[in-house]
C-alpha positions as CSV (number, residue, x, y, z in Angstrom):
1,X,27.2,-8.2,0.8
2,X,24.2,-6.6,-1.2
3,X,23.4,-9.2,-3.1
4,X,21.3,-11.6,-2.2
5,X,22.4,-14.8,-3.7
6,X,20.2,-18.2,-4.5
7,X,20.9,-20.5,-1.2
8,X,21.7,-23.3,-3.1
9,X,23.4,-25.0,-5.8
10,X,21.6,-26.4,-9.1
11,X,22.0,-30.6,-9.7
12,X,19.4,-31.4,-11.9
13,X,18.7,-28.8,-15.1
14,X,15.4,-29.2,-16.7
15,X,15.5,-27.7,-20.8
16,X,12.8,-25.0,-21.4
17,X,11.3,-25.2,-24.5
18,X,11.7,-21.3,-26.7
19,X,8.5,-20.4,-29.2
20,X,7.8,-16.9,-31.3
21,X,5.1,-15.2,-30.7
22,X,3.5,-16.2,-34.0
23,X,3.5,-19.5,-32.0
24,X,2.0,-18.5,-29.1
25,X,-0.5,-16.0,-30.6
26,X,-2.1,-19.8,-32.2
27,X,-1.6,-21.2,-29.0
28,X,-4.0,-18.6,-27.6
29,X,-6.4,-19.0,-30.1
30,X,-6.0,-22.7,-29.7
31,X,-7.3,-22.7,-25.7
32,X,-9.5,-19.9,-26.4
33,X,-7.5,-17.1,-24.6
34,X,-7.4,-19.3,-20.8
35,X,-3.9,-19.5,-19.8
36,X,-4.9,-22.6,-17.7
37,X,-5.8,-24.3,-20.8
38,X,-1.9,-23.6,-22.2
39,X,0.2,-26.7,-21.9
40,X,3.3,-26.1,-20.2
41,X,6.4,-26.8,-22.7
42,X,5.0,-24.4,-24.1
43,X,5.5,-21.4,-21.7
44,X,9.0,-19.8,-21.3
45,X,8.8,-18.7,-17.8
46,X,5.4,-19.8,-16.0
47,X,4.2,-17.7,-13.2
48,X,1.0,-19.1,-13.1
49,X,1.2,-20.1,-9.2
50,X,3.5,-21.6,-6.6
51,X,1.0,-24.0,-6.0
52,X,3.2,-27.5,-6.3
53,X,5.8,-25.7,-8.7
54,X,8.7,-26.3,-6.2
55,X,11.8,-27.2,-6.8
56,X,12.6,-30.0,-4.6
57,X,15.7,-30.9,-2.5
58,X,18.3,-33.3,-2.5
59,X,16.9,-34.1,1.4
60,X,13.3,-34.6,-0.1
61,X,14.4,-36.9,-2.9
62,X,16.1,-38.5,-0.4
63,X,13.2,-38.9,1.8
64,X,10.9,-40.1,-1.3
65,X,13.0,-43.1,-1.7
66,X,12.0,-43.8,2.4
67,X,8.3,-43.6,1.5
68,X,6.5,-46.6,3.5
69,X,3.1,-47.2,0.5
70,X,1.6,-49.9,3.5
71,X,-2.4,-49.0,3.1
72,X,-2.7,-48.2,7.0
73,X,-0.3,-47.0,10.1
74,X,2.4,-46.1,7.4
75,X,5.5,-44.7,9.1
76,X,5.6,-41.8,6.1
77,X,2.6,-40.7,8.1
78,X,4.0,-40.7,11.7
79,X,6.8,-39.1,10.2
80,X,4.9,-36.3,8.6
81,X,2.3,-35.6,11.8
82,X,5.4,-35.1,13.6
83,X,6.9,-32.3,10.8
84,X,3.9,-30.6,11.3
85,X,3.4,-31.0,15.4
86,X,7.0,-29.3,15.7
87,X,5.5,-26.2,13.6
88,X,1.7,-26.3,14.8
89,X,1.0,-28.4,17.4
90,X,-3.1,-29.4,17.1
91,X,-4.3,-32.9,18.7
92,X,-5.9,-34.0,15.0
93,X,-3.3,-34.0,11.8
94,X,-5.7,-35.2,8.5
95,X,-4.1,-35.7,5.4
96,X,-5.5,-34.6,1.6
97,X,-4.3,-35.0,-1.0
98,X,-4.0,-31.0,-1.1
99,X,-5.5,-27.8,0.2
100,X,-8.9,-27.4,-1.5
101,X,-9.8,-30.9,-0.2
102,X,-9.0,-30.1,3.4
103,X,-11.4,-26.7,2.7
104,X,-14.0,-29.6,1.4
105,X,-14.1,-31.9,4.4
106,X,-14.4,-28.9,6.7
107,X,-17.3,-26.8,4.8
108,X,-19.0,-30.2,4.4
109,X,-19.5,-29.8,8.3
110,X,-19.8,-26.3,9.5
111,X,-20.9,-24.9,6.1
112,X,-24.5,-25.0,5.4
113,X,-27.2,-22.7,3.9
114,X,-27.9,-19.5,5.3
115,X,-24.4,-19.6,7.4
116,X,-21.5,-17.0,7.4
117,X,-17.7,-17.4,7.3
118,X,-15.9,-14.2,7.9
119,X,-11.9,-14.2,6.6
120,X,-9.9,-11.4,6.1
121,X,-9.8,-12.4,2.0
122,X,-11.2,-15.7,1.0
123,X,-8.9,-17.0,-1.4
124,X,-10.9,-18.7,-4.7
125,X,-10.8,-22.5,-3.6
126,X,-11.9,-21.6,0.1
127,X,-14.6,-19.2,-1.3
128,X,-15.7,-21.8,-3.6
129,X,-16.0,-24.9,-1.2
130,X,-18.0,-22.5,1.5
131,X,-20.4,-21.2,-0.9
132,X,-20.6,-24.8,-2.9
133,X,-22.4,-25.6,0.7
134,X,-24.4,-22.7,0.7
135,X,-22.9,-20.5,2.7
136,X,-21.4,-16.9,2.5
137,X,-17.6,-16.2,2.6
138,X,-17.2,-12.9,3.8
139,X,-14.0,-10.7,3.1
140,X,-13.2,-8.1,6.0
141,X,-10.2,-6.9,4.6
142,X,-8.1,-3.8,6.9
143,X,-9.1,-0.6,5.0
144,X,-5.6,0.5,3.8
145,X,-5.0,-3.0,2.0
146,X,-7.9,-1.3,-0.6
147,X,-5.1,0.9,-1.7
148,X,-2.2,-0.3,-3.8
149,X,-0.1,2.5,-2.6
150,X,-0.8,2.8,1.2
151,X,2.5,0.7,2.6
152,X,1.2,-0.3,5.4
153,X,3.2,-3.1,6.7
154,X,0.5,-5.5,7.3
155,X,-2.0,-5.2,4.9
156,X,-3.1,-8.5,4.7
157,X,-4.8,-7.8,8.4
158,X,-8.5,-8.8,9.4
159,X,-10.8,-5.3,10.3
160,X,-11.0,-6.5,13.9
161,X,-13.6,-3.8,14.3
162,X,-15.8,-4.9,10.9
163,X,-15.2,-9.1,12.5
164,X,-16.5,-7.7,16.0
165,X,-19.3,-6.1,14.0
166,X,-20.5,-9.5,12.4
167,X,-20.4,-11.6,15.1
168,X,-22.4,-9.2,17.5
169,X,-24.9,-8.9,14.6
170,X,-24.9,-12.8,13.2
171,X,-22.9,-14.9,15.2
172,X,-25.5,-17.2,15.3
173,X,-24.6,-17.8,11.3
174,X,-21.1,-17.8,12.3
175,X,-20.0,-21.6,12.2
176,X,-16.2,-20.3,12.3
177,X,-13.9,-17.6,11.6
178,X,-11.1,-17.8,8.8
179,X,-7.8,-16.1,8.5
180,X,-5.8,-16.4,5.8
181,X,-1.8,-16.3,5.7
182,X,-0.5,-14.7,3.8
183,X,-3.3,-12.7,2.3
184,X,-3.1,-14.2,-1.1
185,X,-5.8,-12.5,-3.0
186,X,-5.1,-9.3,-1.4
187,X,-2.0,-9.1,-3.2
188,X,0.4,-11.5,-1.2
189,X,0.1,-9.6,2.0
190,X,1.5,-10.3,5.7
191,X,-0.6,-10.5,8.8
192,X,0.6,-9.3,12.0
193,X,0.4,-11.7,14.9
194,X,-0.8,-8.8,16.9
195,X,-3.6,-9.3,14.3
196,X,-3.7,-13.2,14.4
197,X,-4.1,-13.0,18.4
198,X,-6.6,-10.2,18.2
199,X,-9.4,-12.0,15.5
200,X,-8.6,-15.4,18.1
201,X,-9.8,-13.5,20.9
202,X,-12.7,-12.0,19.5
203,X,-13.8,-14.8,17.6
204,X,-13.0,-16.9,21.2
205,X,-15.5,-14.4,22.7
206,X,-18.0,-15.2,20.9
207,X,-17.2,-18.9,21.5
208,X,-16.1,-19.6,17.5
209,X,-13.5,-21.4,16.4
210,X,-10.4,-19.9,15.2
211,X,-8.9,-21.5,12.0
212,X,-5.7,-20.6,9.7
213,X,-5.5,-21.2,5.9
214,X,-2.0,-21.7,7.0
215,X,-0.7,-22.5,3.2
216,X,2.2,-19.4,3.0
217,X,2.7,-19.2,7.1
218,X,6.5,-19.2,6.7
219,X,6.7,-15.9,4.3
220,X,4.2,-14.7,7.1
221,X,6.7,-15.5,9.5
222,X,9.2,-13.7,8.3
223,X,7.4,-10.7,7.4
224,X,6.3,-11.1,11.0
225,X,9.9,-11.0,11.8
226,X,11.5,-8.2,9.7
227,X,8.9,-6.0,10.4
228,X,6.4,-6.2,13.4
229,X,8.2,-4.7,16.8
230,X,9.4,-6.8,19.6
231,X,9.8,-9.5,16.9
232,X,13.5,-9.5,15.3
233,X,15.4,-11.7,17.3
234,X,13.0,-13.8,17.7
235,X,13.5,-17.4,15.7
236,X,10.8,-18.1,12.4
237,X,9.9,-21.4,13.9
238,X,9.0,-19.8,17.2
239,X,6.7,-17.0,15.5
240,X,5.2,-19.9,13.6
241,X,4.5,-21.6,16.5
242,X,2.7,-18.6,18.4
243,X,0.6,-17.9,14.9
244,X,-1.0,-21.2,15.1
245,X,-1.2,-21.5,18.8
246,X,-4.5,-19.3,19.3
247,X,-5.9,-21.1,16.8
248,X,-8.0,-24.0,16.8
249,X,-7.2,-25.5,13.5
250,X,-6.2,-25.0,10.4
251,X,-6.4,-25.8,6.5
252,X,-2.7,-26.3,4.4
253,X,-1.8,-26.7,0.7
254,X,1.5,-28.5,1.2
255,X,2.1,-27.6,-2.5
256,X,2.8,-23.8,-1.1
257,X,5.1,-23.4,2.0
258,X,6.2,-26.6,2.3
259,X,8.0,-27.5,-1.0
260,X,6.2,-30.3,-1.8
261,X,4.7,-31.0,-5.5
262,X,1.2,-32.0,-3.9
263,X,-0.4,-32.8,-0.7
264,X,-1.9,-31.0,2.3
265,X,-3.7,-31.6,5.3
266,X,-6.4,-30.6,8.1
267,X,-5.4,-29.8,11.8
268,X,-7.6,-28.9,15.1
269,X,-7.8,-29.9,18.1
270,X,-11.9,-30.3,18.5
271,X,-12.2,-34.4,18.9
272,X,-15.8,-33.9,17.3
273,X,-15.2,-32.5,14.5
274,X,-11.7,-34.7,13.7
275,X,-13.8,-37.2,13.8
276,X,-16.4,-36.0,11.2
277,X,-13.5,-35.4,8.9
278,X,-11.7,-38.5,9.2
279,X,-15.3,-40.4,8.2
280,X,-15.3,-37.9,4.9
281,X,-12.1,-38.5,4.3
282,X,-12.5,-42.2,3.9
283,X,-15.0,-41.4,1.9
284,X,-13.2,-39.1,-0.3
285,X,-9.5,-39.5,-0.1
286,X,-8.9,-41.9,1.8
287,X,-7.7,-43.7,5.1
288,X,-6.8,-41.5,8.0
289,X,-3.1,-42.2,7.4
290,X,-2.3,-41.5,3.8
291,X,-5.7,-39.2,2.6
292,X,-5.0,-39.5,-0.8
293,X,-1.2,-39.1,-0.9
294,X,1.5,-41.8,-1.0
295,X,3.7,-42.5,1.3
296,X,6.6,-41.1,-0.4
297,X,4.5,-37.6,-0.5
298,X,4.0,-37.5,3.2
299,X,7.6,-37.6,3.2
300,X,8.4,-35.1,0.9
301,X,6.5,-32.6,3.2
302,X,8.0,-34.1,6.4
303,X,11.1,-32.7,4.7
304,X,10.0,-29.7,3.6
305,X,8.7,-28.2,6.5
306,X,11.8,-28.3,8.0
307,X,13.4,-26.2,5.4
308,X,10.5,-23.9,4.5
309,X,11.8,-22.2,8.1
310,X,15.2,-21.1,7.2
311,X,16.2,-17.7,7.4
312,X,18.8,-17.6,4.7
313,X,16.0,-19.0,1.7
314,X,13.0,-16.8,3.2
315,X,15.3,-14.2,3.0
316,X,16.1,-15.0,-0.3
317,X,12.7,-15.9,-1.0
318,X,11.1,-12.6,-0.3
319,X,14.0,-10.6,-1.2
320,X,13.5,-11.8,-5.2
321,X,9.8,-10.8,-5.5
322,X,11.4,-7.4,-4.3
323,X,13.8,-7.1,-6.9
324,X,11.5,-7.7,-9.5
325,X,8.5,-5.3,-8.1
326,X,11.6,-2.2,-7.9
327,X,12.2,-2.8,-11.3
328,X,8.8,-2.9,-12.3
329,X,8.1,0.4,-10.3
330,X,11.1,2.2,-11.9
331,X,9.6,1.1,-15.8
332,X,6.1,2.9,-14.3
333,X,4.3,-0.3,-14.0
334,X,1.6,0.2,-11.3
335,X,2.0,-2.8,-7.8
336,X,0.5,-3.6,-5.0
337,X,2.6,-2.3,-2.2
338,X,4.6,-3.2,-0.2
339,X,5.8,-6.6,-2.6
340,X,4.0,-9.5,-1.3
341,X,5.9,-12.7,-0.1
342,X,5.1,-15.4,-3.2
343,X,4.3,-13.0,-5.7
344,X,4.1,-9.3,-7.1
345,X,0.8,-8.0,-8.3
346,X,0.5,-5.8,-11.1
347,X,-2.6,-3.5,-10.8
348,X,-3.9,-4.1,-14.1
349,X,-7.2,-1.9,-13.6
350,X,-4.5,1.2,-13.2
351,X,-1.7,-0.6,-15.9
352,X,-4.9,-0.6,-18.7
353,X,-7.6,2.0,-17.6
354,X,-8.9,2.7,-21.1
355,X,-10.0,-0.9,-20.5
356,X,-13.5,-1.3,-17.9
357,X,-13.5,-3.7,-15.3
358,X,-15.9,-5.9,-17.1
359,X,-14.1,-6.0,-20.2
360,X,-11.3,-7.9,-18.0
361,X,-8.1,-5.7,-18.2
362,X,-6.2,-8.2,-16.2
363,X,-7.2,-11.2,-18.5
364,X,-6.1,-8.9,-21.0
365,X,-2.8,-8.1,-19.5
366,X,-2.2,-11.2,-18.5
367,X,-2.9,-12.8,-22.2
368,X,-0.6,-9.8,-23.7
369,X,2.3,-11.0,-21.6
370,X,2.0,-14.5,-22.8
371,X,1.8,-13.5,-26.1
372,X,4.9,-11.0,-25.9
373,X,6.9,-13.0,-24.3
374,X,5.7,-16.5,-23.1
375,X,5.5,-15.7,-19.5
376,X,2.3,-17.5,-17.9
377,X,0.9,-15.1,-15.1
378,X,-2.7,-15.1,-13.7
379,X,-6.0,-12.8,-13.8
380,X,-6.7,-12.1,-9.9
381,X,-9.7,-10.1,-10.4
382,X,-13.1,-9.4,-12.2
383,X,-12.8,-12.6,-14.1
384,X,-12.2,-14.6,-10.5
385,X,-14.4,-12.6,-8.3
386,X,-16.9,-11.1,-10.2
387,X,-19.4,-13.8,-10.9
388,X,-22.1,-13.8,-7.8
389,X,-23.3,-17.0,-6.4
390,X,-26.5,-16.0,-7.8
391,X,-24.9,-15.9,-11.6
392,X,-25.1,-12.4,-11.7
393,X,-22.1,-10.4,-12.5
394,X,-20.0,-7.1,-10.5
395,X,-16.9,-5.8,-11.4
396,X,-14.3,-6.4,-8.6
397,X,-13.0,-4.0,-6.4
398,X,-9.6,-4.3,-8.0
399,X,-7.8,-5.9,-11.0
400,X,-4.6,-7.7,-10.5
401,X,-2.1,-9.7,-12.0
402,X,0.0,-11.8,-10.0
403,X,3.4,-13.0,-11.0
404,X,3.8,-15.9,-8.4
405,X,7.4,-17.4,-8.3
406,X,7.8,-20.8,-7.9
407,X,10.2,-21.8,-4.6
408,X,13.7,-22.8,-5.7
409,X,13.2,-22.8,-9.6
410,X,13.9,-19.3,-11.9
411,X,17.2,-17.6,-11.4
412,X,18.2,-13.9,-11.6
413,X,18.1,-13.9,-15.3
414,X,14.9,-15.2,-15.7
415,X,13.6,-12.2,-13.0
416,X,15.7,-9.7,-15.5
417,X,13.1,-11.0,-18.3
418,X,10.0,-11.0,-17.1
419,X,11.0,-7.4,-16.8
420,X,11.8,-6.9,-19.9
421,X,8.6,-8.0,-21.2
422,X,6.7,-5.3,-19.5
423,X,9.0,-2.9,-20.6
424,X,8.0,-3.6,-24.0
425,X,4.4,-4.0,-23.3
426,X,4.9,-0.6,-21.8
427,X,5.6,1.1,-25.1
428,X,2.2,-0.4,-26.7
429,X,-0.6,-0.8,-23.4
430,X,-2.7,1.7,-24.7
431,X,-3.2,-0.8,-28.5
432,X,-3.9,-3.6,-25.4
433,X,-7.7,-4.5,-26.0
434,X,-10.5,-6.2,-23.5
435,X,-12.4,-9.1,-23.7
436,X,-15.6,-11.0,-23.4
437,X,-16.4,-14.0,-21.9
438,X,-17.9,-16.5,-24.8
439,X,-18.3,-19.6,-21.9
440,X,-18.0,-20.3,-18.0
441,X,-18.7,-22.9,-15.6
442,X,-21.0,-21.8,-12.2
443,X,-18.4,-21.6,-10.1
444,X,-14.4,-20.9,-9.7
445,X,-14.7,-20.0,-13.8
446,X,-11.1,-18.8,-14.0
447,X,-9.9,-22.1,-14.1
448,X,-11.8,-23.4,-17.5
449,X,-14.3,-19.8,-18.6
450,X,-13.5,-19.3,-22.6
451,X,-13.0,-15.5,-23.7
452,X,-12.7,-14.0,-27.0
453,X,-10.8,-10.3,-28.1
454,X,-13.6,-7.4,-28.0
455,X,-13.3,-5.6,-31.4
């Protein structure tokens, strides 16, 4: 059949709470035009992330009530270090209690001042805990991922010429190099494992390790899958396990691609280094075998990574952030192309161009849509990426919104009105005005930064 159905069955309803847009215009005044400040009853359809937005399964409640809460050698833990062994199978398997902390513990020992960490995109947690240490997070994204419209299949793919470049010139910086799948701030895009194996080996030659931000590996998978050669009958959990197997560790936000409400971990297989990160994390989270998460958590994501790898929801999966980016493209509403795997990105910079980069057109955008129609997206752009370490500010070299769909939780109608709503912003962008930022933190100022209209 052509259509693509939900592979699964609702038990559990949760009410969604409707406002006008009288309400919401206060409500924007109210958090000073931040959608992070918005509480959450009162958004209509949130798109914020699919960071810990899942919907969880019958199997996962299930395993929550099995959680063991002992303080050490919990069998929760043992049950989780073998869920993720099956998938990627590195000597050391830390806990946290979700991704950013695992980029923590990590930075905190091969970060430092005057050091380099090439990725092909950073995403902002990662970018944040590297340069919090000192350090430089480079971006070596491929060349046609610059383009919205180039379709290249894997444009979330290191410049393997730009990464042998660096480390011939700095390796000595070079403490380790990062990939990141999928590319999230480069608009949701795949990475070949041609790619993967290729940035291993050169980053192998140099004698560097090799780690995966590994947090959306399964929509890689599968992108891996529908569209790299030699790879279609090939099964997901046997691509996973080849993307990870050239590497020598890796950072995870269970919250992402392993349906779990919170929780992630740190893998590799150097003993040195494991054992660094298990003396931070007692420091910080907590003992080796729960790091910060209870034991019905670790369970949870036990679970979940055993269903993040079926065909039939991946398919579905990546097949409904197509449906909605067709739709978009049909109304005239500029993507990034092709659709990404968690999310579409609206290119705001193209959407509003009457609006510069440093006036914010995808705060703007993204604050419009609210307002329209209650739907929560996020700024991926000047307002993330274009404050310097230094303070200093530079417009970003693209401004997106992404519309990130949480796993297992909207239906087909709620897709249907999101579009909507940009087909009615459509009829007034060019009334759409920019912004100023009033107040920001140092770092990472998307999260909390206060903004105001421009006149």
């Amino acid at each position: 059949m052509k259509t693509i159905i939900e592979p699964f069955r609702i038990k559990a309803v949760e009410p969604i709470r409707m406002t006008t847009r009288e309400q919401r215009r206060a409500l924007l005044q109210g958090v000073h035009y931040n959608l992070f400040g918005l509480h959450s009853d009162d958004v209509i359809i949130d798109l914020l992330t699919d960071s810990g937005t899942s919907a969880m399964s019958a199997a996962q409640w299930g395993a929550v009530m099995r959680g063991d809460e002992s303080y050490a050698g919990s069998p929760s833990f043992y049950e989780f270090e073998s869920a993720v062994r099956e998938l990627m199978p590195f000597r050391h398997v830390i806990p946290t209690h979700q991704g950013r902390a695992a980029e923590a513990i990590l930075f905190s020992i091969l970060g430092g001042t005057g050091r380099i960490v090439p990725s092909n995109t950073h995403f902002d947690t990662t970018r944040g805990n590297i340069e919090a240490t000192g350090a430089s997070a480079v971006d070596l994204l491929l060349e046609a991922a610059r383009d919205p419209e180039s379709l290249h299949p894997f444009k979330g793919n290191m410049d393997l010429a730009a990464l042998e470049a660096l480390l011939a010139s700095s390796h000595e910086q070079v403490p380790v190099v990062m990939m990141t799948v999928t590319n999230n701030a480069g608009g949701g895009q795949p990475v070949s494992l041609e790619n993967i194996q290729a940035a291993a080996a050169i980053a192998h030659r140099y004698g560097k390790p090799f780690f995966i931000d590994g947090c959306r590996f399964a929509e890689n998978a599968w992108f891996i899958k529908s569209r790299e050669p030699g790879q279609q009958d090939r099964a997901i959990p046997d691509i996973v396990r080849d993307m990870f197997a050239v590497a020598d560790g890796m950072t995870m936000s269970a919250k992402k691609d392993a349906f779990a409400n919170i929780g992630g971990w740190l893998a590799l297989n150097d003993d040195a280094i494991a054992a660094a990160a298990r003396n931070r994390l007692i420091l910080t989270e907590g003992f080796p075998t729960y790091g910060g998460l209870a034991g019905r958590d670790l369970m949870a994501i036990a679970a979940g990574l055993r269903e993040i790898v079926d065909e039939n929801y991946l398919r579905y999966r990546v097949r409904t952030n197509e449906y909605i980016g067709e739709r978009l493209l049909r109304l005239g509403v500029p993507i990034v192309r092709p659709v990404g795997g968690h999310a579409v990105f609206v290119d705001a910079r193209r959407f509003l161009p009457h609006i510069p980069p440093l006036q914010y057109p995808g705060q703007a955008l993204a604050v419009a849509l609210y307002e329209l129609g209650g739907v929560r997206s996020c700024e991926i752009g000047t307002v993330m990426f274009g404050l310097r370490p230094d303070g200093t500010e530079q417009a970003a070299s693209i401004d997106l919104v992404r519309l990130a769909m949480p796993r297992r939780v909207y239906t087909q109608s709620h897709a249907d009105y999101v579009v909507e709503v940009f087909e009615e912003l459509a009829r007034s962008r060019d009334s759409l005005r920019g912004y100023r930022i009033v107040k920001q933190p140092a770092q990472l100022r998307h999260f909390t930064a206060q903004f105001e209209p421009l006149a």
